[in-house]
C-alpha positions in Angstrom: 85.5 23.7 193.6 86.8 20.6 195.6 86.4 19.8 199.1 88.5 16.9 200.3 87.3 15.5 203.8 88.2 12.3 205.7 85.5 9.9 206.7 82.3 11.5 207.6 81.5 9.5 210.6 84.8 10.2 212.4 85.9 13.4 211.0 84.8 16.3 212.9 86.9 19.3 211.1 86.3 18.0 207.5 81.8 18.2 208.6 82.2 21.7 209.2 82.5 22.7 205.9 81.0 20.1 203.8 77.8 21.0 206.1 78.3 24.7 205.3 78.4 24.5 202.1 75.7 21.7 201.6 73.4 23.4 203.2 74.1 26.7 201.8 73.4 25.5 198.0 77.3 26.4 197.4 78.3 23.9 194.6 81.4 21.4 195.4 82.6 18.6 194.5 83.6 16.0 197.7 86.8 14.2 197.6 86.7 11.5 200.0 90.6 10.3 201.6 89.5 7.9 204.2 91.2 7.9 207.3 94.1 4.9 207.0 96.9 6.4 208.9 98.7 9.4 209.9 102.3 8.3 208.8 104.0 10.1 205.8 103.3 6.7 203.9 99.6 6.3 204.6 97.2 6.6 201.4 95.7 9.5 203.6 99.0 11.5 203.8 100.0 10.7 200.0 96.6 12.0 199.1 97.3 15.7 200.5 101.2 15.6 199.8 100.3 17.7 196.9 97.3 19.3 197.3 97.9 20.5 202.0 101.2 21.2 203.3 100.2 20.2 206.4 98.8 17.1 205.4 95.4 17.7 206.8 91.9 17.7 205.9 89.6 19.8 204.9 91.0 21.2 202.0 89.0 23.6 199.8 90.7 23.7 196.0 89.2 26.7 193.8 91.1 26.6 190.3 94.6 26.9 191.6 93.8 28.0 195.2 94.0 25.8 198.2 92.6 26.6 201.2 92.5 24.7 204.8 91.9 25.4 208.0 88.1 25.4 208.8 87.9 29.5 210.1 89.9 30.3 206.6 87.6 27.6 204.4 84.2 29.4 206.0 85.8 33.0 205.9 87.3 32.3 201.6 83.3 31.4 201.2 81.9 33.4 202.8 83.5 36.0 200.3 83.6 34.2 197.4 79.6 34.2 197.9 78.4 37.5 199.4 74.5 36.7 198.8 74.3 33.6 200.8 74.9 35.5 203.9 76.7 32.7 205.9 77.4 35.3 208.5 74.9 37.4 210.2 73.9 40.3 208.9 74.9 43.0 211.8 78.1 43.8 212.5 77.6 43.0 216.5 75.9 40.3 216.0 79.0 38.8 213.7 81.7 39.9 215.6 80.4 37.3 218.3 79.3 34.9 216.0 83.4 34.6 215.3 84.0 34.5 218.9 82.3 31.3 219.4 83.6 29.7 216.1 87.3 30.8 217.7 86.1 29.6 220.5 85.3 26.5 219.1 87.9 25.8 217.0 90.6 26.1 219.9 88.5 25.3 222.8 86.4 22.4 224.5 89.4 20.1 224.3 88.0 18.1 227.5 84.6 17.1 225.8 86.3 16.4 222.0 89.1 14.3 223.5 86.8 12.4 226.1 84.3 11.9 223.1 85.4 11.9 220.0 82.7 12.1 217.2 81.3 9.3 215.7 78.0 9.2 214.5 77.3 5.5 213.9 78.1 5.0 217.3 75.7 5.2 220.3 77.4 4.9 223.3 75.3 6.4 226.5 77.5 4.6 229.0 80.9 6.2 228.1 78.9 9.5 228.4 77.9 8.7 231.7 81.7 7.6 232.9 83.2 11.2 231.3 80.9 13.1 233.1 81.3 11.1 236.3 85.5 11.1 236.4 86.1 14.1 234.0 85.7 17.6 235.2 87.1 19.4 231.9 83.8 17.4 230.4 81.5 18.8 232.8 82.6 22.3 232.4 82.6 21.8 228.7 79.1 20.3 228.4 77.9 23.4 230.5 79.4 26.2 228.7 78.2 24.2 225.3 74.5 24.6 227.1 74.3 27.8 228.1 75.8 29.3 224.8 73.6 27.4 222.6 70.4 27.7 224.8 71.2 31.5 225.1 72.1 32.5 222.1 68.9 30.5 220.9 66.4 32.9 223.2 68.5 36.2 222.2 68.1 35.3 218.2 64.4 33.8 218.5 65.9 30.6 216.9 65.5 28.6 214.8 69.3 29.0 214.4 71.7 30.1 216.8 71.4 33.7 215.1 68.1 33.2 213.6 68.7 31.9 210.3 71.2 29.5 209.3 74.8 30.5 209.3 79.0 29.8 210.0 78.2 28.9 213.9 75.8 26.3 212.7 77.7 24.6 210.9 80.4 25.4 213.2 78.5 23.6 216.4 77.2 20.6 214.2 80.2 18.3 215.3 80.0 19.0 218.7 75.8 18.2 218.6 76.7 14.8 217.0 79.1 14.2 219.7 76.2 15.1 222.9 73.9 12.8 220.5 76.0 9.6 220.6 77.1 9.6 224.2 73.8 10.7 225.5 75.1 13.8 227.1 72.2 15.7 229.2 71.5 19.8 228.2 68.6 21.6 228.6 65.4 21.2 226.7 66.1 24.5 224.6 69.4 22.8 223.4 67.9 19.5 222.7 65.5 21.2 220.4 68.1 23.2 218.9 69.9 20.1 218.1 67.4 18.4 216.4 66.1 21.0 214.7 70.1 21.2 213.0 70.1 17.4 212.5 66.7 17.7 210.4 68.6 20.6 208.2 69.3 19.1 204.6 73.0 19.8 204.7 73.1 18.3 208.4 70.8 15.3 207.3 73.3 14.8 204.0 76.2 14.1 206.3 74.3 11.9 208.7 73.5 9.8 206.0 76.4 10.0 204.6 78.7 8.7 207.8 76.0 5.8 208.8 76.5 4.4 205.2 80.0 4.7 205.2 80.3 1.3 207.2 83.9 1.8 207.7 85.4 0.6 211.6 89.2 2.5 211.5 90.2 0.7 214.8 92.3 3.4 216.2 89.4 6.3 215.9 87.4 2.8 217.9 88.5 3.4 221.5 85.4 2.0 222.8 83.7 -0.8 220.1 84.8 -3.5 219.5 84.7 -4.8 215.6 82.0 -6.2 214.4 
């Protein structure tokens, strides 16, 4: 299998995956299309033209099959390898642990668009300036808390639902994004996330995006080139 992704410091839906599947043992081959434009001439568009018809990353490729979208990547996975148990094992408890991937794929658009992930960058002071002027941010940092912190006492941790699993991977964008703009939660969440970041799959990627050393100035709204 292939997994193309876009760079790992600023890509958000492409470290869902590679994360899942990293840290999951699930062989895969990473096919890196760095971010260079969105135009239909960019390197990055020419790179899927054949592979996505919608020109957008991730893209999992299994002998002839392509798959993208992050729900159908982790779902086609999840199937394709049944004894890894990426979801959890009882049927409640899986039914809501796809209620708060939905809800994270199509949600918390004040908190992704006020601070959008990059994890070379630490930037406490933009943090503090969305929290101050943006309410969608506030509400979105709060509902992130409580779900996390909650779902962390219900489960007994270490995980969101115990072991590790789809959510996990799911939230891991969203915990790099609280990390680099300093972003307060509550002691049970800050725990949580560095517990994920110390995960081998989690750690991978980290280490992966801080020695990209890319700077893609229009994914730069608030540093300045080096």
């Amino acid at each position: 299998m292939r997994l193309y992704i876009a760079n790992k410091n600023y890509s958000s839906w492409s470290m869902r995956p590679g994360v899942l599947m990293k840290q999951a043992g699930i062989a895969c081959e990473e096919v890196m299309l760095r971010f260079d434009g969105f135009d239909a001439q960019s390197k990055f568009k020419q790179g899927l033209k054949d592979i996505n018809p919608v020109g957008k990353v991730p893209v999992l490729v299994d002998g002839d099959l392509a798959v993208w979208d992050t729900l159908a990547i982790s779902e086609y996975v999840a199937e394709k390898f049944p004894e890894k148990k990426l979801w959890p094992t009882a049927a409640a408890h899986r039914a809501h642990a796809r209620s708060i991937c939905a809800e994270m794929h199509s949600g918390f658009m004040g908190i992704r668009t006020a601070c959008p992930m990059n994890i070379d960058a630490y930037l406490p002071e933009i943090g503090a300036l969305a929290l101050r002027d943006k309410e969608a941010v506030r509400n979105d940092l709060k509902r992130i808390d409580t779900l996390l912190s909650s779902l962390l006492k219900e489960h007994k941790g270490p995980m969101l639902f115990g072991e590790f699993s789809i959510p996990d991977a799911y939230f891991s964008p969203v915990v790099m994004r609280i990390k680099t703009y300093a972003l307060p939660v509550s002691a049970e969440t800050q725990g949580y996330m560095e517990r994920l970041c110390a995960m081998p799959g989690v750690k991978a990627w980290i280490d992966g995006a801080l020695a990209e050393k890319d700077f893609i100035d229009f994914e730069e709204p608030f540093r300045t080139k080096p």
